[in-house]
Chimera marker file (.cmm) of the C-alpha trace (Angstrom):
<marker_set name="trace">
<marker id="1" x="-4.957" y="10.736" z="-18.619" r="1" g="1" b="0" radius="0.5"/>
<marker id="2" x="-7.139" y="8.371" z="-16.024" r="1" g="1" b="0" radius="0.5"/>
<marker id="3" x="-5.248" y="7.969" z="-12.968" r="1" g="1" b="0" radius="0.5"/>
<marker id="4" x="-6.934" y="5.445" z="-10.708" r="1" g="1" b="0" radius="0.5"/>
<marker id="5" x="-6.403" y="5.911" z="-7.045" r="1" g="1" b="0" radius="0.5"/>
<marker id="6" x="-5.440" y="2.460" z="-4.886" r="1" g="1" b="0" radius="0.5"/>
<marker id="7" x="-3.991" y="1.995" z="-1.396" r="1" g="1" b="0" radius="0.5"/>
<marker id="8" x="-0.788" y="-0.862" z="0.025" r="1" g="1" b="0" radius="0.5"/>
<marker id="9" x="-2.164" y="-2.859" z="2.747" r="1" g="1" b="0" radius="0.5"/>
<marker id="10" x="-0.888" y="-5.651" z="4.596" r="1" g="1" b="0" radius="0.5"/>
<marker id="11" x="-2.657" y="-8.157" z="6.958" r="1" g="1" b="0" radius="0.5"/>
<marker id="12" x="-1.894" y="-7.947" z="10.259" r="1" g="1" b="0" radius="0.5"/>
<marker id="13" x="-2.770" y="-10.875" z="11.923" r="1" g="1" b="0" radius="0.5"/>
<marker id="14" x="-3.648" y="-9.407" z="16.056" r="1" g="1" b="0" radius="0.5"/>
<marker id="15" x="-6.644" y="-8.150" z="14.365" r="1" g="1" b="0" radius="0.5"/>
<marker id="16" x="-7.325" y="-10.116" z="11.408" r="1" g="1" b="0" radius="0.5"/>
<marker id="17" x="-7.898" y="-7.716" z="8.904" r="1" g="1" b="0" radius="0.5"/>
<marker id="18" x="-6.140" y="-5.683" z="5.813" r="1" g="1" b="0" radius="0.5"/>
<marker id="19" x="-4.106" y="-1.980" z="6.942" r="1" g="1" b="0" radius="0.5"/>
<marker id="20" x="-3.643" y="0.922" z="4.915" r="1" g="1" b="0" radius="0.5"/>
<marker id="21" x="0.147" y="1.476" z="4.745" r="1" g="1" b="0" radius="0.5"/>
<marker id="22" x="0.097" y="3.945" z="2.011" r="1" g="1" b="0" radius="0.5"/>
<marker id="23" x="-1.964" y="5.532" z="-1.180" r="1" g="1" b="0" radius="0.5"/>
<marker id="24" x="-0.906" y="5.994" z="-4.346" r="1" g="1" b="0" radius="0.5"/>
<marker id="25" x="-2.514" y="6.345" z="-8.289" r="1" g="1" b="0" radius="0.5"/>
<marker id="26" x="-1.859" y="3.746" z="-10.678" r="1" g="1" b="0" radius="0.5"/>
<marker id="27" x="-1.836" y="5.007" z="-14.995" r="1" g="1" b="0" radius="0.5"/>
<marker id="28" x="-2.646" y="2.349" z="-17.472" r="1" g="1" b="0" radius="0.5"/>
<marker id="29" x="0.019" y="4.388" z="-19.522" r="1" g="1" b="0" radius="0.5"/>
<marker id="30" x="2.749" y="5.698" z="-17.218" r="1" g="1" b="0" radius="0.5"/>
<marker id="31" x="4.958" y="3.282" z="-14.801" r="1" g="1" b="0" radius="0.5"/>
<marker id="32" x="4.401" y="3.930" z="-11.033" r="1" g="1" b="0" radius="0.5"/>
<marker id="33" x="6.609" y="3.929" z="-8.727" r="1" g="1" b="0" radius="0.5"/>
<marker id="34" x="6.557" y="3.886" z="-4.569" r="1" g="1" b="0" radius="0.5"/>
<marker id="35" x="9.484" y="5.238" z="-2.591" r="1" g="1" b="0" radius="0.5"/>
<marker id="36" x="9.270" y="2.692" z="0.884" r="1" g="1" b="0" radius="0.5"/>
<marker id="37" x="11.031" y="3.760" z="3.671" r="1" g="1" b="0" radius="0.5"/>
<marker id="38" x="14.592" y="2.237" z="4.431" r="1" g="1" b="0" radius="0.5"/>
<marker id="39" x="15.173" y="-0.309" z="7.562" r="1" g="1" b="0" radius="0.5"/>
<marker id="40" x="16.741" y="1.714" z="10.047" r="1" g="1" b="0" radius="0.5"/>
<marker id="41" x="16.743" y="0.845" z="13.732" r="1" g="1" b="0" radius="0.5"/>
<marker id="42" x="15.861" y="4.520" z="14.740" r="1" g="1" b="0" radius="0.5"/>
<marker id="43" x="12.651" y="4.490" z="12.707" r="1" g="1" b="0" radius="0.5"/>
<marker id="44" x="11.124" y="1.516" z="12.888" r="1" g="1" b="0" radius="0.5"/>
<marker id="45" x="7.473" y="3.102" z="13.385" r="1" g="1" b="0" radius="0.5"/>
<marker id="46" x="7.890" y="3.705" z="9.829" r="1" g="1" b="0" radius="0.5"/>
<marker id="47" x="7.937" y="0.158" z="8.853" r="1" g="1" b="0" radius="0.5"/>
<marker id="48" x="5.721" y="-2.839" z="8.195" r="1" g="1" b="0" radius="0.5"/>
<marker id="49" x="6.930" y="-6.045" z="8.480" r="1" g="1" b="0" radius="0.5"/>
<marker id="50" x="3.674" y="-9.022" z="7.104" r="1" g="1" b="0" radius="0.5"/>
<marker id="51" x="4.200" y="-11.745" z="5.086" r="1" g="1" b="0" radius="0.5"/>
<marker id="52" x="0.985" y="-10.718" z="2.931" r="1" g="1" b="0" radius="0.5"/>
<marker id="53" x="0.404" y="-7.484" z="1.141" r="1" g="1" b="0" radius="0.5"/>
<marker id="54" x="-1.957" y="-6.588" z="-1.610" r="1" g="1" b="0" radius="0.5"/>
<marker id="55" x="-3.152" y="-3.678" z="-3.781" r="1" g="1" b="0" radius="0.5"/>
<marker id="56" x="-6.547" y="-2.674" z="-3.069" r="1" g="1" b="0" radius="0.5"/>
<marker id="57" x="-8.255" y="-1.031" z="-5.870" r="1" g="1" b="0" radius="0.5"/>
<marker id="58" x="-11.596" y="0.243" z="-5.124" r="1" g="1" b="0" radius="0.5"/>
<marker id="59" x="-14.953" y="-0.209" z="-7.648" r="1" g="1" b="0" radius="0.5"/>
<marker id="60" x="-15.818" y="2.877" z="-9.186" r="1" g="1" b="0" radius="0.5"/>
<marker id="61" x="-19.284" y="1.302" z="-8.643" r="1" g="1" b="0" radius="0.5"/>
<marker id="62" x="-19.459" y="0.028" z="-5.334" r="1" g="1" b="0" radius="0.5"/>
<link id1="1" id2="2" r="1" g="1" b="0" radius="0.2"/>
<link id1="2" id2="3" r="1" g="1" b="0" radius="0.2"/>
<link id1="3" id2="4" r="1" g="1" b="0" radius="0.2"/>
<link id1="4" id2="5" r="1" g="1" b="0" radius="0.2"/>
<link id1="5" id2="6" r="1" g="1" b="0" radius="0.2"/>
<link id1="6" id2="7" r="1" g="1" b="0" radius="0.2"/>
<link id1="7" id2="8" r="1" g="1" b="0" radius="0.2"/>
<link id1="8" id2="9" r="1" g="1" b="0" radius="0.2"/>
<link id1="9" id2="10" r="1" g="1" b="0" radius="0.2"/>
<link id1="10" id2="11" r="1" g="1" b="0" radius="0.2"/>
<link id1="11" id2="12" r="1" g="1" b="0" radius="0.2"/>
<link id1="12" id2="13" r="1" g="1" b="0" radius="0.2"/>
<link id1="13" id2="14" r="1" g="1" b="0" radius="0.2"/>
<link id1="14" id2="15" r="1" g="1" b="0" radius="0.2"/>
<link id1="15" id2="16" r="1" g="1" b="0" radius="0.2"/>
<link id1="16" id2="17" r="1" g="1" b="0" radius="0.2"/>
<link id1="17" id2="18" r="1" g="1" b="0" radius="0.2"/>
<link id1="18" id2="19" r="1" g="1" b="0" radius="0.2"/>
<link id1="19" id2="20" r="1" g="1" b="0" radius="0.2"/>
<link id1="20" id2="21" r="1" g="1" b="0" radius="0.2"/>
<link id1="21" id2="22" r="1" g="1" b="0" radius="0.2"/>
<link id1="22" id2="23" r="1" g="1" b="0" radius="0.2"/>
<link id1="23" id2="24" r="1" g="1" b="0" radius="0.2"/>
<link id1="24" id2="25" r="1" g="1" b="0" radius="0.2"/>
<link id1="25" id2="26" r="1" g="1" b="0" radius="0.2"/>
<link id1="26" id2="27" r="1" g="1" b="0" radius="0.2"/>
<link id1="27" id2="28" r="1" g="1" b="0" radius="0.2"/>
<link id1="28" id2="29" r="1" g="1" b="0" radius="0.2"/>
<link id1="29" id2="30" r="1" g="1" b="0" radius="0.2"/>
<link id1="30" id2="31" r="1" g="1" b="0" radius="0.2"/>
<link id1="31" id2="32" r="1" g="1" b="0" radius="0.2"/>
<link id1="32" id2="33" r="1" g="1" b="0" radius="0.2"/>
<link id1="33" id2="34" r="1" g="1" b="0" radius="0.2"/>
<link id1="34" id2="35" r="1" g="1" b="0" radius="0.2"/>
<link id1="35" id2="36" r="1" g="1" b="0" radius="0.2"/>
<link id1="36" id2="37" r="1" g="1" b="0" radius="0.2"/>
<link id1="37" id2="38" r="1" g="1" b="0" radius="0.2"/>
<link id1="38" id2="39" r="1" g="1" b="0" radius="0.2"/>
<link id1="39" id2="40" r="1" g="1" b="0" radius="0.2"/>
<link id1="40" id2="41" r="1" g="1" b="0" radius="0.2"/>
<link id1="41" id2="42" r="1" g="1" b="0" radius="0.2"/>
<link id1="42" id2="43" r="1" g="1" b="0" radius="0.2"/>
<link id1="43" id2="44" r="1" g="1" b="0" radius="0.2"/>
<link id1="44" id2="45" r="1" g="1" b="0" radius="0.2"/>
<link id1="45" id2="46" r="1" g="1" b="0" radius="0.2"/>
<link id1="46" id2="47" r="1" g="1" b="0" radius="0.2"/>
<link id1="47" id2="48" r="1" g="1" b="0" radius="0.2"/>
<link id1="48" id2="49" r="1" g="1" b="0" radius="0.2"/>
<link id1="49" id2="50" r="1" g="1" b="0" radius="0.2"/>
<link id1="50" id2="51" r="1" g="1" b="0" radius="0.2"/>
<link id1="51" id2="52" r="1" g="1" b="0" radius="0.2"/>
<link id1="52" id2="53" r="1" g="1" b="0" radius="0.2"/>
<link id1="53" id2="54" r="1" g="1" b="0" radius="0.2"/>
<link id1="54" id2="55" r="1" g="1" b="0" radius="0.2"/>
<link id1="55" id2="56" r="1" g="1" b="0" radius="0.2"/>
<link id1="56" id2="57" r="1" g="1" b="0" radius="0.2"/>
<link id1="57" id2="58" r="1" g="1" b="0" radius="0.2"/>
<link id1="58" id2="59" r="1" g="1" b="0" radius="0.2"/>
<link id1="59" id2="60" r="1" g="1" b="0" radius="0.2"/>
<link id1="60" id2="61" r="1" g="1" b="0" radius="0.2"/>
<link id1="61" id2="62" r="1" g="1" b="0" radius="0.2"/>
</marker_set>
């Protein structure tokens, strides 16, 4: 089965560019699923709070 690998980013806006927040694979068969972390005050390096996010898939090609 072809598994294509992608990473979450968001934008952060102090340096106006895309972040890596975390990696998965995407199936064109099989639902995937990301487990996020939950809002809790004592771990809030964990989180990521932007109002835009994408999925960046990379070209095979490029």
């Amino acid at each position: 089965m072809l598994q294509v690998a992608c990473r979450l980013q968001y934008w952060e806006g102090l340096i106006q560019q895309f972040v890596d927040y975390a990696e998965m694979s995407l199936s064109e068969n099989d639902v995937s699923e990301m487990v996020l972390p939950e809002v809790r005050h004592a771990d809030s390096r964990d989180l990521a709070a932007a109002q835009i996010w994408r999925l960046n898939i990379p070209n095979p090609e490029g």
